[in-house]
Every structure is written in structure tokens, then in C-alpha cells.
C-alpha positions as CSV (number, residue, x, y, z in Angstrom):
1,X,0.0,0.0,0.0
2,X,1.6,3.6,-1.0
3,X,1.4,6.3,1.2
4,X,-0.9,8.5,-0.8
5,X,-3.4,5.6,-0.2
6,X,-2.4,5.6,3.4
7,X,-3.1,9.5,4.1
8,X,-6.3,9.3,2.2
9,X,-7.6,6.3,4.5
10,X,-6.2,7.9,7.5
11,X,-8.1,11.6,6.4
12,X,-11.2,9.2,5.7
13,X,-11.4,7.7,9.2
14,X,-10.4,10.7,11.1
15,X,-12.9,12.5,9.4
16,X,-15.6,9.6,10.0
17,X,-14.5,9.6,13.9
18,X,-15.0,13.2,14.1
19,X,-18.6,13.1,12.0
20,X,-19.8,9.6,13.6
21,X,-22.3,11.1,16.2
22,X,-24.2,13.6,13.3
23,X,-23.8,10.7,11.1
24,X,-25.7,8.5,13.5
25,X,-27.5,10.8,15.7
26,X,-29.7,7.5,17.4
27,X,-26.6,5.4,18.7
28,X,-24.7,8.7,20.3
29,X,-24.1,7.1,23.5
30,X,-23.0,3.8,21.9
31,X,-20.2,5.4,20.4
32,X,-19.3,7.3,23.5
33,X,-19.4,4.7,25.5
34,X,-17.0,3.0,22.3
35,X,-14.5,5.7,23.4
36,X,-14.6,4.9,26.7
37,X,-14.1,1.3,26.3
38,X,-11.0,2.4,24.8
39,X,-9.9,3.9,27.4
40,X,-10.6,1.5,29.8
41,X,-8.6,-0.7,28.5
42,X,-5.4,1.3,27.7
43,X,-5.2,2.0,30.9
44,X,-5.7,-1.6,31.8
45,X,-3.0,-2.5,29.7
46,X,-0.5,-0.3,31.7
47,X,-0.5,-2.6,34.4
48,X,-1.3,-6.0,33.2
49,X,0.2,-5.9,29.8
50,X,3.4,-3.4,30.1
51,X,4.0,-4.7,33.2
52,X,2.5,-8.1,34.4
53,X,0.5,-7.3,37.1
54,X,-2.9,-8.2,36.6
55,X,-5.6,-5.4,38.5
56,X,-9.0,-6.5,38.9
57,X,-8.9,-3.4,41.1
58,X,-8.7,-0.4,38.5
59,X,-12.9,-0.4,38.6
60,X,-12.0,1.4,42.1
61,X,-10.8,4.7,40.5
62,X,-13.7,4.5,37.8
63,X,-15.7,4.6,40.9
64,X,-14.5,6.6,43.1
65,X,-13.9,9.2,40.1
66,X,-17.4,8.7,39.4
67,X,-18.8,9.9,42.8
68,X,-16.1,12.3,43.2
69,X,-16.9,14.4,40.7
70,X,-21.3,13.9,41.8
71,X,-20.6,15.0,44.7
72,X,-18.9,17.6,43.7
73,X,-21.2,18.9,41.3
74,X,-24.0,18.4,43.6
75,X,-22.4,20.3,46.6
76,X,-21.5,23.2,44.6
77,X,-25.0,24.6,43.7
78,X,-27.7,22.4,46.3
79,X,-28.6,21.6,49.4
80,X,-27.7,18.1,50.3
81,X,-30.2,17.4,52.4
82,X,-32.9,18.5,49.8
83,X,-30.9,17.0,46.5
84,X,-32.7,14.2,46.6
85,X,-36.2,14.8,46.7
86,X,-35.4,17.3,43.7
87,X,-32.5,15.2,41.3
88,X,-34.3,14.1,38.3
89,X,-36.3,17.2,37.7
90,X,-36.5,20.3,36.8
91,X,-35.2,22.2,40.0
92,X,-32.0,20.4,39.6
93,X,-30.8,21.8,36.0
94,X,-28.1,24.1,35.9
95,X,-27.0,27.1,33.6
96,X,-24.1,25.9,31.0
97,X,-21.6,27.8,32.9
98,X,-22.4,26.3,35.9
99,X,-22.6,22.8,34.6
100,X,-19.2,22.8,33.3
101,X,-17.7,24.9,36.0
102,X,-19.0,21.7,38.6
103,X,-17.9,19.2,36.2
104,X,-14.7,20.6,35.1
105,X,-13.9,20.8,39.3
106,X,-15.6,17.6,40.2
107,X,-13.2,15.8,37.6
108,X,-9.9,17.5,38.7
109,X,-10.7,16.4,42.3
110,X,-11.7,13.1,41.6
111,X,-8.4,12.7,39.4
112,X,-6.5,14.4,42.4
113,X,-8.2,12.2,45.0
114,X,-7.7,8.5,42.8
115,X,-3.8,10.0,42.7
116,X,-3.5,10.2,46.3
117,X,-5.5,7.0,46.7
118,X,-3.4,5.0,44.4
119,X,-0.2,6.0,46.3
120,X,-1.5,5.0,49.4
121,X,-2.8,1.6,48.4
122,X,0.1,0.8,46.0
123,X,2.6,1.6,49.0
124,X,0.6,-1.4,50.7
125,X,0.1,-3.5,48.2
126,X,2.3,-3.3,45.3
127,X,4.5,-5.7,46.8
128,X,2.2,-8.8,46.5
129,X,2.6,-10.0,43.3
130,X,0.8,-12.8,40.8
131,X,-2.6,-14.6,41.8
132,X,-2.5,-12.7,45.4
133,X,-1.8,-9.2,43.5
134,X,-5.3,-10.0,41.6
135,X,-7.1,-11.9,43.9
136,X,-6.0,-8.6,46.7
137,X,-6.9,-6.0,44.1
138,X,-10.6,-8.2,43.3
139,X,-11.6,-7.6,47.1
140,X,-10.3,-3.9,46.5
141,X,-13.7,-3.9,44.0
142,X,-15.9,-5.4,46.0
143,X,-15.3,-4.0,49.7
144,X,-15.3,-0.3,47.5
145,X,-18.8,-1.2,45.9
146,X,-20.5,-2.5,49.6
147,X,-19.1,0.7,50.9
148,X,-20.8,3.1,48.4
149,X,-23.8,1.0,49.3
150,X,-24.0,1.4,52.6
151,X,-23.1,5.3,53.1
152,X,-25.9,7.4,52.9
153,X,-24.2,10.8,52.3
154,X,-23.6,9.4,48.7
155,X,-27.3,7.5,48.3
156,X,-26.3,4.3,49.9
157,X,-28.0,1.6,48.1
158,X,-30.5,3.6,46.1
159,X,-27.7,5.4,44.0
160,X,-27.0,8.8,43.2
161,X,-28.4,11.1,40.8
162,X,-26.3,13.9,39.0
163,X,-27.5,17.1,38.2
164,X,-28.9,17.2,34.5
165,X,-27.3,18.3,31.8
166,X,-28.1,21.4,30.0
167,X,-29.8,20.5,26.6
168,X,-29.2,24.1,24.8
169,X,-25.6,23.3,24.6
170,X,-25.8,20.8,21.5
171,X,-26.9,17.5,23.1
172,X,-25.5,15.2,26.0
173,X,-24.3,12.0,23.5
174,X,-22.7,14.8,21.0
175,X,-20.7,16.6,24.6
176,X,-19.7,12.9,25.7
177,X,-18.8,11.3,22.5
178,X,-16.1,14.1,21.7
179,X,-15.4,13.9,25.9
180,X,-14.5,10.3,25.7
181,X,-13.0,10.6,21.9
182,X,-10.5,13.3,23.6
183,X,-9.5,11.7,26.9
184,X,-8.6,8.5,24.6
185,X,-6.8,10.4,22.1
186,X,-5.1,11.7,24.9
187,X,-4.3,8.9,27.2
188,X,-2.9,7.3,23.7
189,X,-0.8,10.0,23.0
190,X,0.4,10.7,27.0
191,X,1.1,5.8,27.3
192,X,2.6,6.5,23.5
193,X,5.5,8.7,25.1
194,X,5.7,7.2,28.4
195,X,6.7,3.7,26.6
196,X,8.8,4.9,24.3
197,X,10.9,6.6,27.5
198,X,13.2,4.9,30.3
199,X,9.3,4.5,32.1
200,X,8.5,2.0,29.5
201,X,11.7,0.2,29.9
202,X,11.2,0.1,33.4
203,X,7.8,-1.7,33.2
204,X,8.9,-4.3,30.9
205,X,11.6,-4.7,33.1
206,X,8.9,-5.3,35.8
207,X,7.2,-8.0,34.1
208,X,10.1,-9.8,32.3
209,X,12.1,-10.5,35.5
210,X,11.4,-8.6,38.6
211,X,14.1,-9.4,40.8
212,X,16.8,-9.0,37.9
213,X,15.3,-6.0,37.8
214,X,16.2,-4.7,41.6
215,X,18.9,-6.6,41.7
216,X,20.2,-3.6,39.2
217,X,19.0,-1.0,41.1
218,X,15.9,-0.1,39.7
219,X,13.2,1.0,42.3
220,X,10.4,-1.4,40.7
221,X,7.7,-0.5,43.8
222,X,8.2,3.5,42.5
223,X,7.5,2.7,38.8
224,X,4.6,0.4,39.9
225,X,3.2,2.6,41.5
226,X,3.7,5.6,38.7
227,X,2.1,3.4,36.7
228,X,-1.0,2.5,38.8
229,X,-1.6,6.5,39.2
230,X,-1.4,7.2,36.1
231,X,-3.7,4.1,35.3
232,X,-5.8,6.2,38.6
233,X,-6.2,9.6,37.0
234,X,-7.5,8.8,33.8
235,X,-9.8,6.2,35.3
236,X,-11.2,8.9,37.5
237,X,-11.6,11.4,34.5
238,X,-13.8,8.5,32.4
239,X,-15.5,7.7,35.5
240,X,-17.1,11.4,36.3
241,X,-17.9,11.5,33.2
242,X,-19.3,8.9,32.8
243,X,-21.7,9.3,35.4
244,X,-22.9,12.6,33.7
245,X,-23.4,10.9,30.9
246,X,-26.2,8.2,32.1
247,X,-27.6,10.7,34.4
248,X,-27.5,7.9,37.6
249,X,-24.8,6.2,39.6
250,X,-25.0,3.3,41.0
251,X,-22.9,1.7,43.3
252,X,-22.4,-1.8,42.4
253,X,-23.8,-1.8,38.3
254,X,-22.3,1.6,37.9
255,X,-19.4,2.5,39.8
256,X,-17.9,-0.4,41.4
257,X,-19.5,-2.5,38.3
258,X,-16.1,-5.4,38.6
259,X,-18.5,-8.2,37.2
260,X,-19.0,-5.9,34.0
261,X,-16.5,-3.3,32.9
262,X,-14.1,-4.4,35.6
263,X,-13.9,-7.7,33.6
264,X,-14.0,-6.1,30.5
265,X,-11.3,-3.8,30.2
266,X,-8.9,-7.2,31.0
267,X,-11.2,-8.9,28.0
268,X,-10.4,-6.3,25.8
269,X,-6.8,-5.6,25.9
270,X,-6.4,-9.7,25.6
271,X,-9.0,-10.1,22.7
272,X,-6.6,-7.1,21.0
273,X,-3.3,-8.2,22.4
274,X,-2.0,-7.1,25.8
275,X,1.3,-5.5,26.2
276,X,0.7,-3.4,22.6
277,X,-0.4,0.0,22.3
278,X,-2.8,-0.7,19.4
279,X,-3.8,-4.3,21.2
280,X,-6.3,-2.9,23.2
281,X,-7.8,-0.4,20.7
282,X,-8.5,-3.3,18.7
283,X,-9.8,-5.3,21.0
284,X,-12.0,-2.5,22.6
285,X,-13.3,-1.5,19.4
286,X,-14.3,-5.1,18.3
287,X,-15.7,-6.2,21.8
288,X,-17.9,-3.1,22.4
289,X,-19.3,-3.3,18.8
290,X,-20.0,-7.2,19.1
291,X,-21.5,-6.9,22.6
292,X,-23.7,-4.0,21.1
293,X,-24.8,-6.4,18.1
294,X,-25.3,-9.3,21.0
295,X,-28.0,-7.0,22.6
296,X,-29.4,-6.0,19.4
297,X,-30.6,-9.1,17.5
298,X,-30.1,-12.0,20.9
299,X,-31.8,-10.1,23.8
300,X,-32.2,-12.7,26.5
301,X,-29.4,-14.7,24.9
302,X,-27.0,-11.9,24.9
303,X,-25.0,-13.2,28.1
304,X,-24.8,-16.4,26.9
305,X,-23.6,-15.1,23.8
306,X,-21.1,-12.7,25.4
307,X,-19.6,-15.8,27.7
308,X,-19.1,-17.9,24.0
309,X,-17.5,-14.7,23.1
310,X,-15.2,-14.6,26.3
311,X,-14.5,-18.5,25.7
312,X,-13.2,-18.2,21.7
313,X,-10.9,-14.8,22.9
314,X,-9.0,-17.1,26.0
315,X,-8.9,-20.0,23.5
316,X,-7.7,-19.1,19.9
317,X,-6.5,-15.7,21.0
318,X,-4.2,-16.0,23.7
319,X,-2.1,-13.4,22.2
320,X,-4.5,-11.1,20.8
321,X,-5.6,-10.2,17.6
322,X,-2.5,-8.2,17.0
323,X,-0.7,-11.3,18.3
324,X,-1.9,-13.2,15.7
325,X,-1.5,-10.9,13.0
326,X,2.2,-10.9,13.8
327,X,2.4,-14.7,13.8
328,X,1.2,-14.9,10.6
329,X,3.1,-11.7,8.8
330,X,6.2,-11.4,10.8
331,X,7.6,-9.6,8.4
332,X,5.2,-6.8,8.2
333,X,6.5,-6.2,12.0
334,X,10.3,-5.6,11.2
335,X,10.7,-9.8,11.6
336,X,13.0,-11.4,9.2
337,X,12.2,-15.2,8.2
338,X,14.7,-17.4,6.6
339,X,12.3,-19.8,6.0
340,X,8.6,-20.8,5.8
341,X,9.0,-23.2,8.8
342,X,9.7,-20.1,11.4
343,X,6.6,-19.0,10.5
């Protein structure tokens, strides 16, 4: 393929991202949420691709990111104690300015807050390492999910309602979809650079031989936990937004949801190949548009269809898509093959 071909199917696709919510004005939120299943799994990837360690516990920051940023949003402009007799209706919609003024702070503190949260729990954690790093990081989920259920300041059990959005500036899918289309271009372009730096090597170094790796002096609990903040504060940023974006939050099929996209972020960085910067943009893209289809034309059969799914991707894709591609066309990846039986 020449590269005149190349820039015209790159301008083609950037300028069928950048149109896809006026083109398809009825599936908005689909392709938001796209974005953010993107996301979710990049930053998935930091820890359990890059570097080995596989986190059951990044739903935490989504979560906590998520209520942050509610709370935020709802402190700034009501009463608290009247919030929720009035959330859902009319007294609760604010001017533009004051929408994004709440959201814009609610999401810096909540990306502040996941920060200082990830530092303190990787400090305690960070040194447990295989099945018990998971299996430690899986109760981090759960324990965060009964405890948004049971604390009434942020609607305990009945969930949490954020303010609505104001509907004269364009529309809520068209303001999320570009949201979640920016943070993941973002967080692409901010993992892009760290990899290619002496952070990357680190990481790699982390999950190729840990104790090589401090046996020459490199500080592996510092990088790990770098990486799991930096994991935290985009998490947190998806999460508030998120929760804006479906209008209710709650605790353990919203927030804390580790049965659903704390499982799926993992899915989708393996189905696209883990430990690649394109891996889980692949897989993302693929699993989200699959699921969508499952729930389109198999409703009541969709689970069943989803756990097939989950079934053929640990199967015949260990590696990932992007895995396999490589297998098959080393050479397209800078390989050199003497001979058709190293492929």
C-alpha cells in the first residue's frame, strides 16, 4: 500500500471519527461509551500488559472518580439534604456555565483524589505480586462497591443522581462522544510517550524479571506505582464522566461494576493483544461493537452469547488479535524469516 493511499484512508477515518455522532444521531451514547471502552482498556493494559501485574482493582478509580466528581457537582449549587427529593427534575438543572464549572472541578478532584488513593494503596500493596496481587486487588472492588452501598451521604443503596445536563448546549451524546474521543486520544498519546521513555523500559523490566530487575537497582515499587496512578487519573476522568453521561450512579452496576467493565477492560486488551499500544484499541473497538450487536438481535441470549464470546478470545486468541496478526506476517513487523517453517 503507497502512502498517498495511506493519508487518504487515515483523512477518511479521522474525518468519519469526528462526524460519527451527526452521522448516526440515534446510537450517540453507543459510540461514547466506544471511546470509553478504549480507554478503559489502555489503561488496563499499563498494568497488566506493560508490566505483568494483573488489577481487577482499576474499577476502584472509575468509581470513586465517578462519585467524586457527583458530589462535587452536587455540593456546589444544592442543598444536600434536599438534593434528593429534587435530582431528576426540573429544580436540579443548571445554567451551562455552571454545569461545566461543577464538572470541570468535580473531575480534577476526583483525578487528584484516585492519585493520592493510588499511592497510598500501592505503597501497601504493590508488593504482593501474581494470583494474590489480583485476587488482593478483586476484594479492593468489591469491599469499594458494599461501601458506596451502605453510606448514605452518597445514596447508599438507592444510588446517586447527578445534576442534568443542560440540553441548549448541542446535546448530552454529541458533549460525551467528543469527551470520551479526547480523553482517549489523549491517554494514547500521553502511554505512547511514556513507553517509548526509560518508564517504558522500566515496566517491561517489571514484568520480564522482577528481581533481575532490583537486583540492578531499579526502584520497581516506584515505577509500579507511577504506573497505577497514572492508570488512577484517567480512570477517574472516564468515571465522572461517565456518570454525567447516564444521568444515575450506582454503586455496584455503575461505579464499582467489577462483574462488567471491571472484567472487560482485561477482556479487551487480551482479545486485541496485551502489552501493545494498538492491542487494546483493537480489542476494545471489536468487543464493544460485538456486545452492542449481541444486545441487538439476541436479547435474552445476549450473556450467553457474550460468555461464548469470552470463551473463543482465552482460546484461539491467547495473544491477541494483534498477536496473531504478527504470527502470521512477521515480516510486516520488522521480523526477518529465513524460512517458511519459522513462520
Amino acid at each position: 500500500m503507497n502512502s498517498s493511499l495511506k493519508t487518504l484512508l487515515s483523512i477518511g477515518l479521522g474525518l468519519f471519527i469526528l462526524t460519527a455522532p451527526l452521522l448516526f444521531p440515534n446510537y450517540q451514547t453507543q459510540l461514547a461509551v466506544l471511546w470509553l471502552m478504549v480507554l478503559l482498556a489502555l489503561t488496563w493494559d499499563i498494568m497488566g500488559g506493560q508490566m505483568g501485574y494483573n488489577s481487577f482493582g482499576n474499577i476502584v478509580y472509575f468509581g470513586v472518580g465517578m462519585y467524586t466528581t457527583a458530589v462535587i457537582q452536587r455540593g456546589l449549587f444544592f442543598n444536600v439534604d434536599e438534593y434528593a427529593s429534587m435530582a431528576g427534575g426540573t429544580e436540579s438543572q443548571l445554567s451551562l456555565l455552571d454545569y461545566l464549572l461543577s464538572l470541570g472541578l468535580g473531575l480534577a478532584s476526583g483525578a487528584l483524589l484516585c492519585v493520592v488513593l493510588a499511592v497510598v494503596l500501592g505503597a501497601g500493596i504493590l508488593g504482593l505480586r501474581g494470583h494474590y496481587f489480583a485476587i488482593c486487588t478483586l476484594g479492593l472492588g468489591i469491599a469499594a462497591g458494599e461501601i458506596a452501598s451502605g453510606w448514605d451521604f452518597l445514596g447508599a443503596g438507592s444510588g446517586l443522581v447527578t445534576p442534568l445536563f443542560p440540553e441548549t448546549f448541542f446535546g448530552r451524546g454529541i458533549f460525551f462522544y467528543y469527551f470520551f474521543l479526547i480523553l482517549a486520544a489523549v491517554s494514547f498519546v500521553v502511554l505512547r510517550y511514556l513507553y517509548s521513555e526509560r518508564f517504558g523500559l522500566a515496566i517491561n523490566a517489571v514484568r520480564d524479571d522482577e528481581d533481575k530487575a532490583e537486583s540492578m537497582g531499579l526502584y520497581t515499587t516506584r515505577y509500579k506505582t507511577i504506573a497505577w496512578s497514572v492508570a488512577a487519573v484517567f480512570l477517574a476522568l472516564a468515571g465522572g464522566a461517565y456518570g454525567n453521561l447516564i444521568g444515575f450512579i450506582d454503586p455496584m452496576d455503575v461505579a464499582f461494576a467489577g462483574p462488567t467493565l471491571g472484567v472487560w477492560m482485561v477482556l479487551m486488551a487480551i482479545l486485541g493483544g496485551k502489552g501493545t499500544l494498538w492491542g487494546p484499541v483493537i480489542g476494545a473497538t471489536i468487543f464493544h461493537i460485538t456486545q452492542e450487536l449481541f444486545w441487538t438481535y439476541l436479547l435474552g441470549w445476549q450473556r450467553v452469547a457474550l460468555g461464548l464470546l469470552i470463551i473463543i478470545i482465552v482460546v484461539f486468541f491467547p495473544r491477541g488479535i494483534l498477536g496473531w496478526i504478527r504470527e502470521q506476517w512477521p515480516e510486516r513487523f520488522g521480523q526477518q524469516v529465513d524460512g517458511e517453517e519459522q513462520r
